[in-house]
C-alpha positions in Angstrom: 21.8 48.5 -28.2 19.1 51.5 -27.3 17.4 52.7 -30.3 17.0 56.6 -29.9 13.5 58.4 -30.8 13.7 59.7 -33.8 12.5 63.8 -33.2 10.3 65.9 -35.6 12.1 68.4 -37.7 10.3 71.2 -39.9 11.3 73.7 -42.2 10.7 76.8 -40.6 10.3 78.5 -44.3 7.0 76.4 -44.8 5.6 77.5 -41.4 3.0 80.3 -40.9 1.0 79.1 -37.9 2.8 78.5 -34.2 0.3 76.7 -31.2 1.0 78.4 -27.8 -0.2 76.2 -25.6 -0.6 76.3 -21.8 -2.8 74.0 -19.2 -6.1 76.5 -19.1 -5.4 78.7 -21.7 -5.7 81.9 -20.0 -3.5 84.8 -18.2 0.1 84.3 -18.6 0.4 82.6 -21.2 -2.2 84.4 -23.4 0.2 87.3 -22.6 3.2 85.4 -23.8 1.1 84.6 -27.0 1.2 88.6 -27.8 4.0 88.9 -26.9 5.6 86.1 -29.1 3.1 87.6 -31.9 4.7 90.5 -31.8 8.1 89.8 -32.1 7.3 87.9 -35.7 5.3 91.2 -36.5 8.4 93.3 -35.6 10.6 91.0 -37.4 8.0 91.2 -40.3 7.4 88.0 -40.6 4.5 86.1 -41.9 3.7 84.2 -38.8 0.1 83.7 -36.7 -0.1 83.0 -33.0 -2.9 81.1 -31.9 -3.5 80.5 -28.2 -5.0 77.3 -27.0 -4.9 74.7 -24.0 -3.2 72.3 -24.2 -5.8 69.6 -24.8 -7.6 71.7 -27.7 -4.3 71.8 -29.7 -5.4 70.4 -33.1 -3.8 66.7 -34.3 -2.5 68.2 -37.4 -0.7 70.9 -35.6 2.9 71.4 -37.5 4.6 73.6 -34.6 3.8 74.0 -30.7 5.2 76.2 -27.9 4.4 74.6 -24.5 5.2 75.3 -21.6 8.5 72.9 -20.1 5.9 71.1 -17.5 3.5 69.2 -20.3 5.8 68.6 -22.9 4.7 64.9 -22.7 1.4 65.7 -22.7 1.2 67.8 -25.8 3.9 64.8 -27.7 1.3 62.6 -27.0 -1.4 64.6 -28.2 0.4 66.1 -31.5 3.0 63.1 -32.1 3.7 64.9 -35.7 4.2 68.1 -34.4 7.8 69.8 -33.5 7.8 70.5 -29.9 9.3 73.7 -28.2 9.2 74.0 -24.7 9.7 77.2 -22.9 9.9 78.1 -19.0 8.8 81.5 -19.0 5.5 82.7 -20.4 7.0 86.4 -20.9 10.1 87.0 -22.4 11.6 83.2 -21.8 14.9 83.2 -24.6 13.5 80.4 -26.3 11.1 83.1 -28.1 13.8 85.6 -29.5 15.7 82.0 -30.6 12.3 81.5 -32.5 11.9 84.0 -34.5 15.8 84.3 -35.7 15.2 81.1 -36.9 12.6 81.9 -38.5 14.1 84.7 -40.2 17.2 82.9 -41.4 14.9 79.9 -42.8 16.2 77.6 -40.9 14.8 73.9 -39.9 14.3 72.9 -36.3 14.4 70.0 -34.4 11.6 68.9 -31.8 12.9 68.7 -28.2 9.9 66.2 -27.0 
């Protein structure tokens, strides 16, 4: 009998601070980390954006956006955290599926 991982969940009403992390930490996805910022603005939520590589994303990080390719990396970094992985660093769905979350309070489930 496999046991399965158990997977981070987090109560998106409790949240104010989403990681967007990257590999470098520059160009596209600093772009997508406006971009992501202002949807939550336009939305009028609460919410800050903070940029970062990958490998500077603090231990004690609740929530992360990173991008599909270093899932791993960042679950083994930030094993608390729930992880969201996204494809595109502009406009990728995952973003808009985000913040309607967010508005409707809802609690997510890490996909790492």
């Amino acid at each position: 009998m496999s046991e399965e991982k158990k997977r981070n969940t987090i109560d998106l009403s409790t949240v104010n601070l989403v990681w967007f992390a990257c590999e470098a930490g520059a160009g596209s996805s600093l772009m997508g980390a406006r971009s992501l910022s202002k949807k939550f603005k336009k939305a009028k939520l609460n919410v800050e954006v903070k940029h970062s590589p990958a490998r500077a994303v603090p231990e004690d990080a609740q929530l992360v956006l990173v991008h599909q390719g270093m899932m791993q990396q960042i679950a083994s970094r930030v094993p608390g955290a729930v992880i969201i992985p996204y494809k595109m660093f502009l406009n990728d769905p995952i973003f808009d599926k985000l913040v309607k979350a967010f508005v409707d309070g809802k609690t997510i489930v890490s996909r790492a």
